[in-house]
Backbone as a chain_set.jsonl record, in Angstrom:
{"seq": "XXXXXXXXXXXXXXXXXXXXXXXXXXXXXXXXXXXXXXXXXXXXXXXXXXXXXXXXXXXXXXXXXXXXXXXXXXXXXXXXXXXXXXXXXXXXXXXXXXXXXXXXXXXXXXXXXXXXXXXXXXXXXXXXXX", "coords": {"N": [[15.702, -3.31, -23.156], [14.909, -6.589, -23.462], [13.098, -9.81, -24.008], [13.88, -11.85, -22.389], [14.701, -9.848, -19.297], [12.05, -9.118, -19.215], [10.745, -11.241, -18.441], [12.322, -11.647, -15.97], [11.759, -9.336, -14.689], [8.647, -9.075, -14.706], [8.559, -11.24, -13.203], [9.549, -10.52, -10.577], [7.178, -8.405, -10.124], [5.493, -9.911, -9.446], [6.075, -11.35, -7.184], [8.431, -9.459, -4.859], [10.126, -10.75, -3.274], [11.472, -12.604, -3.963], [13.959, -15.181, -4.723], [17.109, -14.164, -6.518], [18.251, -17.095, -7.317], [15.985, -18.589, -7.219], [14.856, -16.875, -9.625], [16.364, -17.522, -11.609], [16.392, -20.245, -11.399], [13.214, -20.328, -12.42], [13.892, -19.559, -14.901], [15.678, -21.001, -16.395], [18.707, -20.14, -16.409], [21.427, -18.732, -15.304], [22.485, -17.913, -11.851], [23.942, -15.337, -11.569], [23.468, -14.142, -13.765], [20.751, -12.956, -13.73], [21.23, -11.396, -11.466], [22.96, -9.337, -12.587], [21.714, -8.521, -14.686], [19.21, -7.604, -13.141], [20.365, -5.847, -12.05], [21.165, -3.794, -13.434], [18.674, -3.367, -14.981], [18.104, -1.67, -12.749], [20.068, 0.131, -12.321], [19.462, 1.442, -14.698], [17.395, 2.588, -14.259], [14.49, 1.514, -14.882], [13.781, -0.414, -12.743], [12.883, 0.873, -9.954], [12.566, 0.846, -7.291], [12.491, -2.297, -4.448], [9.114, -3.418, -3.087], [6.963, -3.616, -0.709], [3.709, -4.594, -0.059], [1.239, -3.91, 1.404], [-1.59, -5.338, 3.698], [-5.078, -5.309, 3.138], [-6.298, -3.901, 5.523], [-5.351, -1.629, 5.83], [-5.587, 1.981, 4.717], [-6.557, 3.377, 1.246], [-5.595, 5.91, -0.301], [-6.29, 9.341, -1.835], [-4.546, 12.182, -2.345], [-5.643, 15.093, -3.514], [-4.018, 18.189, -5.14], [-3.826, 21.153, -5.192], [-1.097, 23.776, -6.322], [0.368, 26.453, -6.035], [1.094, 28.191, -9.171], [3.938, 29.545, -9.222], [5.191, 28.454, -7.665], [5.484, 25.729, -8.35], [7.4, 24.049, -9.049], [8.936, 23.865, -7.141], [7.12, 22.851, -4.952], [6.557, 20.556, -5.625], [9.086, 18.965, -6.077], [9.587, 18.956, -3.519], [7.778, 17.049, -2.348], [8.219, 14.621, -4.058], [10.505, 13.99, -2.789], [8.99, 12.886, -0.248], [7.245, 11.344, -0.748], [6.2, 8.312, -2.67], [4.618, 7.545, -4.94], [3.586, 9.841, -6.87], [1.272, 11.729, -9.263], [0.881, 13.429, -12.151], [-1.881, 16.374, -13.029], [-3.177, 18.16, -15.257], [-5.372, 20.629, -15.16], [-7.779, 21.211, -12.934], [-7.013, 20.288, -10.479], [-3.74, 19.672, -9.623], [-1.669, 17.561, -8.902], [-1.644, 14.52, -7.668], [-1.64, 12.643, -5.032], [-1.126, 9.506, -4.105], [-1.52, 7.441, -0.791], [-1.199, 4.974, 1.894], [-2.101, 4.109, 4.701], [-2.379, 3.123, 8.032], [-3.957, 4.45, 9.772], [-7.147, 6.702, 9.968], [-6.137, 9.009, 11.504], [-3.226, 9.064, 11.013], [-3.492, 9.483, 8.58], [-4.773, 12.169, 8.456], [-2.363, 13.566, 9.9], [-0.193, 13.503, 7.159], [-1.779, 14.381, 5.554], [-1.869, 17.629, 6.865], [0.779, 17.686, 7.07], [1.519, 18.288, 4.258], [-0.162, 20.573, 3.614], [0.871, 21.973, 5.014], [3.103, 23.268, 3.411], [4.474, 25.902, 2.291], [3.341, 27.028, -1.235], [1.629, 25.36, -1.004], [-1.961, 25.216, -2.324], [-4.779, 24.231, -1.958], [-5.763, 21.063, -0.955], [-7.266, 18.247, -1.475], [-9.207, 15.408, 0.163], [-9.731, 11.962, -1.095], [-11.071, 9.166, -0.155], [-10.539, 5.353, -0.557], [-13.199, 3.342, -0.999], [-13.653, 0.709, -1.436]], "CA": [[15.136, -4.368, -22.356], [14.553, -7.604, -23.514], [12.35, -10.574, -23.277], [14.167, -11.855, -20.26], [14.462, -8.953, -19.107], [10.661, -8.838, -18.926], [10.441, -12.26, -17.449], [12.584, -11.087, -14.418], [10.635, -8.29, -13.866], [7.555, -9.695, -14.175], [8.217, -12.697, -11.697], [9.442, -9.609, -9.149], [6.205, -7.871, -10.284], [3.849, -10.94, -8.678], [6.427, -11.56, -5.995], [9.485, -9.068, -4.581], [11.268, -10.96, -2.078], [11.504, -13.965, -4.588], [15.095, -15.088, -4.785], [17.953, -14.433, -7.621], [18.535, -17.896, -7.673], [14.519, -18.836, -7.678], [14.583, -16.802, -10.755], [17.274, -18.562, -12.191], [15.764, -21.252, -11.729], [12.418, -20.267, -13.413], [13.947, -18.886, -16.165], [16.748, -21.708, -16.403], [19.631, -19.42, -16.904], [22.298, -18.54, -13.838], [22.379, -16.661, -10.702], [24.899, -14.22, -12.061], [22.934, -13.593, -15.252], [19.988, -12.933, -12.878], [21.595, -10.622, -10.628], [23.513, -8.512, -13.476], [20.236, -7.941, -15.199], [18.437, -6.674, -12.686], [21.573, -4.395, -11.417], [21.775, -3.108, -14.97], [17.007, -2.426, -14.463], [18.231, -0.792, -11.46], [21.071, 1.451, -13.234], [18.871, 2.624, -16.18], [15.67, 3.413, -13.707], [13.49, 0.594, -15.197], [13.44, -0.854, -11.391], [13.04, 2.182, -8.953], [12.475, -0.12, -5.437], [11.638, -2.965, -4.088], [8.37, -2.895, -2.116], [6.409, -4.337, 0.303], [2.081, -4.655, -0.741], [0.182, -4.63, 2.804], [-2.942, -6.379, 4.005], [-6.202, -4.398, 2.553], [-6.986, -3.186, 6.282], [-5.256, -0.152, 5.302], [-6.493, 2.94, 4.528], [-5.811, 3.713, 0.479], [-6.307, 7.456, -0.578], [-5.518, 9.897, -2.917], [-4.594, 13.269, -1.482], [-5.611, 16.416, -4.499], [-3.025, 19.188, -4.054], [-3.563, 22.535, -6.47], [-0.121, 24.081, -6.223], [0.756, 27.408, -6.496], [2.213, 28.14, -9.877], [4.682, 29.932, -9.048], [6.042, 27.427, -6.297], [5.159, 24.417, -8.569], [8.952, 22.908, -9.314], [9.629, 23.848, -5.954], [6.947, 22.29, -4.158], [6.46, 19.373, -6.399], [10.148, 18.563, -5.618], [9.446, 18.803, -1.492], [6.548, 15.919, -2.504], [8.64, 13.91, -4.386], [11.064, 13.616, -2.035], [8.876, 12.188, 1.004], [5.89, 10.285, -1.257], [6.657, 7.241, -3.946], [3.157, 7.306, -5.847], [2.923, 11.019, -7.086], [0.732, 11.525, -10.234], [0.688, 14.864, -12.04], [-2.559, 16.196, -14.023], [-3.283, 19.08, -15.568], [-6.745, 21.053, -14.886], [-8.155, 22.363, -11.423], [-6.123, 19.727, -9.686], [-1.808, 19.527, -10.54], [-1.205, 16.572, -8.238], [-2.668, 13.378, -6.853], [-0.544, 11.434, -4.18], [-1.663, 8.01, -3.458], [-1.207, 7.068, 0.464], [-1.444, 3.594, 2.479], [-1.655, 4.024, 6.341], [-3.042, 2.489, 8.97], [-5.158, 5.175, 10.185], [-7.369, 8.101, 9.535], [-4.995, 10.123, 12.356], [-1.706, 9.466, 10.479], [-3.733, 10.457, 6.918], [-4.971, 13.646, 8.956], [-1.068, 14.179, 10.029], [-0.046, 13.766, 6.32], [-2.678, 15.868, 5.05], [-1.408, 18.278, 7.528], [2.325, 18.318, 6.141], [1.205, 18.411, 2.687], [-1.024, 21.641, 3.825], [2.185, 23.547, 5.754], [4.606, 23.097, 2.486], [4.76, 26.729, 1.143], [3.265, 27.084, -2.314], [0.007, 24.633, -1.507], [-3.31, 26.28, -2.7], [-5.713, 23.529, -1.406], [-5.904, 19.866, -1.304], [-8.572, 17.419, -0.723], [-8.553, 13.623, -0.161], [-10.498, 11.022, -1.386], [-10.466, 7.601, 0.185], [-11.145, 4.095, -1.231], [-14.273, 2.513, 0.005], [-13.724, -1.05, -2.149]], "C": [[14.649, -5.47, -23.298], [13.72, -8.792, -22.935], [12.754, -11.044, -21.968], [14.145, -11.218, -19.488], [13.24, -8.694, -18.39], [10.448, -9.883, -17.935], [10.96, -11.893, -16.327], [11.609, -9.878, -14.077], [9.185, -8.523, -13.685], [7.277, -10.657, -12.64], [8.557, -11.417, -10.416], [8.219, -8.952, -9.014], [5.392, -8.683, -8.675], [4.623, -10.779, -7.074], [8.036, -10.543, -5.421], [10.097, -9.33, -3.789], [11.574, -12.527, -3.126], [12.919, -14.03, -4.998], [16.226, -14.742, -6.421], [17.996, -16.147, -7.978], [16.714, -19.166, -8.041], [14.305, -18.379, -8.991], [14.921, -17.616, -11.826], [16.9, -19.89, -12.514], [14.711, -21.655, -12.292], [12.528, -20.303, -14.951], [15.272, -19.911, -16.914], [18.157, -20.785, -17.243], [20.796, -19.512, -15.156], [21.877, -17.545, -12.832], [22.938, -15.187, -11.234], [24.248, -13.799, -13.136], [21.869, -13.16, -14.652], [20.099, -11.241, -11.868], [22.438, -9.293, -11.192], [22.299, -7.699, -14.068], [19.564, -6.864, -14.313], [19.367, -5.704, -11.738], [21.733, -3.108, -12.24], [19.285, -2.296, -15.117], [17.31, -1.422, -13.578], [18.873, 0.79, -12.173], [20.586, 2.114, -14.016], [17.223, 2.882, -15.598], [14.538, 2.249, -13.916], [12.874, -0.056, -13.924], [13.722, 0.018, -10.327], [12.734, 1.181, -7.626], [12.173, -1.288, -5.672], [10.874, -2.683, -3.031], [8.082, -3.8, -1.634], [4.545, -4.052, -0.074], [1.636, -4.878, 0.926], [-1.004, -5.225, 3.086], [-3.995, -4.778, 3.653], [-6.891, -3.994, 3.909], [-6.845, -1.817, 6.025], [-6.235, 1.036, 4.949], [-5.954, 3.681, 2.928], [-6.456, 5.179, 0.084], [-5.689, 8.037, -1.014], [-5.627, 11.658, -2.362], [-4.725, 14.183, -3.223], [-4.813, 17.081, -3.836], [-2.988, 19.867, -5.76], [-2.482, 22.988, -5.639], [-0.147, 26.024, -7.023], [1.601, 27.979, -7.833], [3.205, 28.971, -10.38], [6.153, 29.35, -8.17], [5.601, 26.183, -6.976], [6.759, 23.576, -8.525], [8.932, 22.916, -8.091], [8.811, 22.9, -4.658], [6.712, 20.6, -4.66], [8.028, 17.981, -6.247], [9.792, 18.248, -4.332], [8.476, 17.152, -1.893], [7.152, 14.851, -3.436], [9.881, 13.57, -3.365], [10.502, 12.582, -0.583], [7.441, 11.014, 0.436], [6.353, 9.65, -2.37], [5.612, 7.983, -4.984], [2.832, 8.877, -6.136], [2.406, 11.051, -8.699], [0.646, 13.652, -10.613], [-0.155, 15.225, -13.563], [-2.542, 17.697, -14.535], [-5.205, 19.63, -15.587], [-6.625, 21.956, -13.22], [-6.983, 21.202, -10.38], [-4.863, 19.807, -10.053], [-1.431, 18.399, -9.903], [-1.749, 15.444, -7.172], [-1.47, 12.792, -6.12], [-1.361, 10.875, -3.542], [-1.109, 7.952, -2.132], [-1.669, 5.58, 0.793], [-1.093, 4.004, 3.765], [-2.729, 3.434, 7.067], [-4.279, 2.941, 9.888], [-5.552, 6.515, 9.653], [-6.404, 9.251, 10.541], [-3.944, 10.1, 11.816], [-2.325, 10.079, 8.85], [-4.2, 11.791, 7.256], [-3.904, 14.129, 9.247], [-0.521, 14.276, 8.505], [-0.804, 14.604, 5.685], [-2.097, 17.482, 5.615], [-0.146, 18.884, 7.062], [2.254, 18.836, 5.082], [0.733, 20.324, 2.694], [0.249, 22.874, 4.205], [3.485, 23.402, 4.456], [4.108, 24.145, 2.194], [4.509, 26.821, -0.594], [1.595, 25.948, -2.265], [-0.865, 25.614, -1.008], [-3.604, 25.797, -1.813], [-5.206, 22.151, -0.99], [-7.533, 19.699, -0.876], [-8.509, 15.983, -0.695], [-9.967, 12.777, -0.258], [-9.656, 9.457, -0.56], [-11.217, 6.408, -0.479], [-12.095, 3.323, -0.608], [-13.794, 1.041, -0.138], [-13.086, -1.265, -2.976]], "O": [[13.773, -5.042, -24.05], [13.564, -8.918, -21.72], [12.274, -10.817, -20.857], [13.535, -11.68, -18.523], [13.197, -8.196, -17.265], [10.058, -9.636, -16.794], [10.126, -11.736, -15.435], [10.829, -9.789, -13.129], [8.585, -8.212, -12.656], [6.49, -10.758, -11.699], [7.852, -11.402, -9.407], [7.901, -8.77, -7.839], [4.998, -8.312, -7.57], [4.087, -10.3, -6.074], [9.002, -11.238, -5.736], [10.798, -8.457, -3.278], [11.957, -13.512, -2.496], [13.312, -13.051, -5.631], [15.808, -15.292, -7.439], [17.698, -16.384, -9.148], [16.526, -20.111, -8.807], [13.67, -19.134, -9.727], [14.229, -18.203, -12.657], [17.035, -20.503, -13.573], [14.631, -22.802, -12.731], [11.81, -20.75, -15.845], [15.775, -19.506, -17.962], [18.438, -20.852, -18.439], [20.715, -20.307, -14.219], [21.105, -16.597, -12.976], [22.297, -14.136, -11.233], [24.694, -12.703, -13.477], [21.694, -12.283, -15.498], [19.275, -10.34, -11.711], [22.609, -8.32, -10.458], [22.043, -6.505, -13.912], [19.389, -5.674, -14.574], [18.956, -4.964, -10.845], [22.161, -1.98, -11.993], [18.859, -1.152, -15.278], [16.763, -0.323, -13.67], [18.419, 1.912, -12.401], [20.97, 3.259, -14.251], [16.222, 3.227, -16.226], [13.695, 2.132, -13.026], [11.662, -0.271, -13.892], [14.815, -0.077, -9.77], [13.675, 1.71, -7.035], [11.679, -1.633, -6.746], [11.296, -1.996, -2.101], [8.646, -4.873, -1.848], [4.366, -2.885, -0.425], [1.742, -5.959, 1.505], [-1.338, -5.817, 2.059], [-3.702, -3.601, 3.864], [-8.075, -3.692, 3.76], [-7.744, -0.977, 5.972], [-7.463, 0.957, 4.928], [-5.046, 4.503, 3.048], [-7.652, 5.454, 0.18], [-4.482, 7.801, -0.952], [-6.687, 12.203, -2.053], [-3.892, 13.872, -4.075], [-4.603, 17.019, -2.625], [-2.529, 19.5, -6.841], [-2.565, 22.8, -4.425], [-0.54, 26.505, -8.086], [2.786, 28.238, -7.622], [3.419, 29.178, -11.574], [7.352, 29.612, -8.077], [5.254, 25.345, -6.145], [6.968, 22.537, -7.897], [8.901, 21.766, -7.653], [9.399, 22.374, -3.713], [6.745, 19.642, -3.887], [8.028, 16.751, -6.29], [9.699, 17.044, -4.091], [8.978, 16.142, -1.4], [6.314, 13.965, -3.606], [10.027, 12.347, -3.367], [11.227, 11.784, 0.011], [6.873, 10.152, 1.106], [6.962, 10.361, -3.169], [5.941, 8.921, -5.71], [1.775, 9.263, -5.637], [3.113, 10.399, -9.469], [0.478, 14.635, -9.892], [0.201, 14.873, -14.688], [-1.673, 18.398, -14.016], [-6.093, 18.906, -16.036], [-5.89, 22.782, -12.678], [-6.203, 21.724, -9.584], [-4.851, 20.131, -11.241], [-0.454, 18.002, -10.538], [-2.182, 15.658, -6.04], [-0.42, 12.516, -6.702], [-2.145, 11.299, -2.693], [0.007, 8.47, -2.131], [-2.452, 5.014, 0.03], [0.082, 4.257, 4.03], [-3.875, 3.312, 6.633], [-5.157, 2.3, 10.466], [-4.801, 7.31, 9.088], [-6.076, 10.33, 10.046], [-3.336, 11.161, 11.96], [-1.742, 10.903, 8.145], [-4.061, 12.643, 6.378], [-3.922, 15.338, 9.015], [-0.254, 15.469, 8.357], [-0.317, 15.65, 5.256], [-1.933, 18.393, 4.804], [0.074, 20.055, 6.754], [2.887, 19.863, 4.84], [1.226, 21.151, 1.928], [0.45, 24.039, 3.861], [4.681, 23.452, 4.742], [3.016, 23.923, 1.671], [5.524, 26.679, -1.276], [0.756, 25.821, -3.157], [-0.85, 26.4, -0.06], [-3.208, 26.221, -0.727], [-4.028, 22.165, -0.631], [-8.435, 20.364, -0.369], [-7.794, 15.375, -1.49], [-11.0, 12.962, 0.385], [-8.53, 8.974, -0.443], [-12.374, 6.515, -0.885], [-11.763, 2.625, 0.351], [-13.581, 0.299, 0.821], [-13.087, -2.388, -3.482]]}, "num_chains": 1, "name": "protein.A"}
């Protein structure tokens, strides 16, 4: 990766719907040089999605989840498959997953799934006051 490189990803950083040819035009280079680049971030992992950032009514929270370790690959896989933001520590906790929803009833239904996967000890969730 290279400085340009960085500059495209940065400017998607601030903004991700911001055009190929907006970049292009920041960065005075072409569309096609623009659109190769970040095909070629994409191809070697460096750019895993584009997202979407919602309005701070949300609800942000970090679900704990001790894992059985015996069922850790296995459930650690199931949780990477349906959550972006998984974090993995080592101690009394093995796994933090960040959430964004709209209400405490859909973070009590995710809590819920998280709870019926085979191989979870516990969890517990913390939410963000501020």
């Amino acid at each position: 990766m290279d400085e340009k490189d960085r500059d495209i990803l940065n400017l998607l950083i601030d903004n991700s719907r911001i055009s190929n040819t907006e970049i292009a035009k920041v960065l005075n280079v072409s569309e096609g040089t623009v659109r190769k680049r970040i095909k070629k971030m994409i191809d070697e992992g460096i750019i895993k999605r584009f997202t979407v950032e919602t309005s701070d009514n949300t609800i942000d929270a970090l679900i704990l989840v001790k894992i059985d370790n015996k069922k850790y690959k296995e459930v650690l896989q199931r949780l990477r498959a349906r959550y972006y933001e998984i974090y993995e520590f080592s101690g009394r906790i093995d796994v933090a997953i960040r959430i964004k929803t709209d209400s405490t009833d859909n973070l009590n239904r995710i809590v819920d799934q998280i709870r019926e996967i085979e191989g979870v000890v516990d969890t517990d969730t913390l939410i963000r006051l501020q």
